[in-house]
ZAKOL-568441 format. One record per residue (C-alpha): residue number from 0; x, y negated, z. Coordinates in steps of 0.25 Angstrom, whole numbers, padded with zeros to 4 digits. Example, Ala and Ser with C-alpha at 12.3 -4.5 7.8 and 13.67 -1.06 7.14 Angstrom:
2
   num      px      py      pz
     0    0049    0018    0031
     1    0055    0004    0029
END
This chain:
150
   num      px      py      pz
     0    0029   -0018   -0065
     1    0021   -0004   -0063
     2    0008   -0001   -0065
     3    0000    0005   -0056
     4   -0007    0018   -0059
     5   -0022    0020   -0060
     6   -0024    0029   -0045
     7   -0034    0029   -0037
     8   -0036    0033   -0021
     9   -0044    0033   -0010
    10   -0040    0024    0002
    11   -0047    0017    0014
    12   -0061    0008    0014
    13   -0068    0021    0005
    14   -0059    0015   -0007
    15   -0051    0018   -0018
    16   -0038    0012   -0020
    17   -0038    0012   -0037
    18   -0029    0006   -0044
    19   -0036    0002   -0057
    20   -0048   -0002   -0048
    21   -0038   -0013   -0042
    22   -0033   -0018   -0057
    23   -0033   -0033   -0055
    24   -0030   -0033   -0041
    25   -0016   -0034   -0036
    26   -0013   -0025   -0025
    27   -0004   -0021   -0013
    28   -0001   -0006   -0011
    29    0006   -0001    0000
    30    0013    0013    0002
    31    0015    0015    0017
    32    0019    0028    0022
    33    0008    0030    0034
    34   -0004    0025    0039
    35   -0002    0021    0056
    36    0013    0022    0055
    37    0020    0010    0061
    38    0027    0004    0046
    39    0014    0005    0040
    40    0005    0001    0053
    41    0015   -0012    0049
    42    0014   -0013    0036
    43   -0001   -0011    0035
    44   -0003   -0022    0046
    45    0005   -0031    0037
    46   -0003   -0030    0026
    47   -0015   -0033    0035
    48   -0011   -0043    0038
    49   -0005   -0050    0027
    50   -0022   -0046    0020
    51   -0026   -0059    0016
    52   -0014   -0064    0012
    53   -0014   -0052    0002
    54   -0028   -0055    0000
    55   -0026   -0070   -0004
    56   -0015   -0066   -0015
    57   -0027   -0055   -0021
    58   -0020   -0043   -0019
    59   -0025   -0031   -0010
    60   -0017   -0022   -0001
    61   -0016   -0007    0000
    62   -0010    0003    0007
    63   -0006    0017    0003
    64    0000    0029    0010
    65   -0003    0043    0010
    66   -0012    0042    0022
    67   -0026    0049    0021
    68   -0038    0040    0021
    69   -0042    0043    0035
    70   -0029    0039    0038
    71   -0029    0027    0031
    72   -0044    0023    0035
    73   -0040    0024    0050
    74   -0024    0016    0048
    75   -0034    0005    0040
    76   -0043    0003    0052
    77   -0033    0004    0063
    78   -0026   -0008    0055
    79   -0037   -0014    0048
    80   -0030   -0016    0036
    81   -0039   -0024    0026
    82   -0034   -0016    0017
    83   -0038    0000    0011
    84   -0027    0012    0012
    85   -0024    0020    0001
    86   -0023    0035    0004
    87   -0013    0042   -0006
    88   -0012    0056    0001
    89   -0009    0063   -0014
    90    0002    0051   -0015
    91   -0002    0046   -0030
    92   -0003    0032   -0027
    93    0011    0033   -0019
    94    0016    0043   -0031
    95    0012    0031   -0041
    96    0019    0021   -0033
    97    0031    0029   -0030
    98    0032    0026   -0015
    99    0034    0041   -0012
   100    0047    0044   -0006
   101    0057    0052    0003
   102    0060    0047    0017
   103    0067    0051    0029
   104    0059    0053    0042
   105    0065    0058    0052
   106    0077    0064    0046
   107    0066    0071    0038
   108    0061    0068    0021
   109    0049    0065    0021
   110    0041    0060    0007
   111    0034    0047    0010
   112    0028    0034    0005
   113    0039    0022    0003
   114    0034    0009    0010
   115    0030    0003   -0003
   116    0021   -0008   -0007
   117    0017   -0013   -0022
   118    0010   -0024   -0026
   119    0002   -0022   -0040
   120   -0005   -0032   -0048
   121   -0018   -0034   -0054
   122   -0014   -0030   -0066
   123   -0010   -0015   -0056
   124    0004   -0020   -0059
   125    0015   -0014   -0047
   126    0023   -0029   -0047
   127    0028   -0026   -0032
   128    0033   -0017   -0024
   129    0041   -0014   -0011
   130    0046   -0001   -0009
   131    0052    0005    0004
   132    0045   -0007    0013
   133    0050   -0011    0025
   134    0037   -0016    0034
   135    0041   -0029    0040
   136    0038   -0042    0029
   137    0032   -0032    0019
   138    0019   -0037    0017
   139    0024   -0052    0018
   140    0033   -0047    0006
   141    0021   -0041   -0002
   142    0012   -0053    0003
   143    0022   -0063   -0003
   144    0024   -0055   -0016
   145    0009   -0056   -0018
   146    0006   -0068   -0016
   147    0015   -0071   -0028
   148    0006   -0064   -0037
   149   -0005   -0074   -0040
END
C-alpha cells in the first residue's frame, strides 16, 4: 500500500479537492484523459450511474484530468455527474499517482494521462488500483471491490 501525499487543488462546485481534508473517507479517484471525449463521456456516466451504490459502501467519487475548471464545470453539467472534477492542469496529482505516460495517437507520441482509477482508504491508504482501463465493466469492477471494504 501507498500513501497518498498531502496535495491540494481546485476542482468543480467552488471546492478543493484536499487530501488531508478527506483523511477518514475512503475515496475513488479517476485519471481520464479528456472531458467530452467518447471513453470518458462513458466512463463518467458509468460512475453516475453506479452513485448511490458507491455512496451506500461510504466512499465518494472523483474524477481527475487535466482539463481546466471551465472545462470541467461545463463537462459536469452537461452529464450531471453527482460528483466534483478535479482540475490538474500543472499535473501534481497526476505526477503523484504516476498515471502520466507516452501514447500513440495517430502515428504520433503524444504524453498523456493513463486510464487509471485508485481506490484509497480512510486511513488515505492507495489499496486498489486499475491501470490502462478499458471502459466497459469498469466501474462494476471498482463498485464490487468497494463494496468489499466495510
Amino acid at each position: 500500500m501507498t500513501a497518498v501525499p498531502a496535495l491540494s487543488l481546485p476542482m468543480t462546485g467552488d471546492q478543493m479537492f484536499d487530501t488531508a481534508q478527506l483523511a477518514g473517507t475512503p475515496y475513488v479517484l479517476y485519471f481520464y484523459p479528456k472531458d467530452n471525449t467518447p471513453g470518458c463521456t462513458t466512463e463518467g456516466g458509468d460512475f453516475r450511474d453506479h452513485h448511490a451504490a458507491f455512496q451506500a459502501a461510504g466512499t465518494q467519487v472523483f474524477g481527475a484530468s487535466r482539463d481546466s475548471l471551465k472545462s470541467h464545470e461545463n463537462f459536469k453539467a452537461k452529464m450531471a455527474f453527482p460528483f466534483e472534477l478535479v482540475s490538474d492542469p500543472e499535473e501534481q496529482l497526476c505526477e503523484a499517482f504516476g498515471v502520466m505516460k507516452m501514447k500513440n495517437m495517430y502515428g504520433k507520441q503524444v504524453r498523456g494521462i493513463e486510464r487509471s482509477t485508485f481506490v484509497v482508504d480512510g486511513k488515505g491508504q492507495i489499496v486498489k488500483e486499475w491501470r490502462g482501463v478499458k471502459v466497459p465493466g469498469h466501474v462494476s469492477d471498482v463498485l464490487a471491490f468497494v463494496q468489499t471494504m466495510k
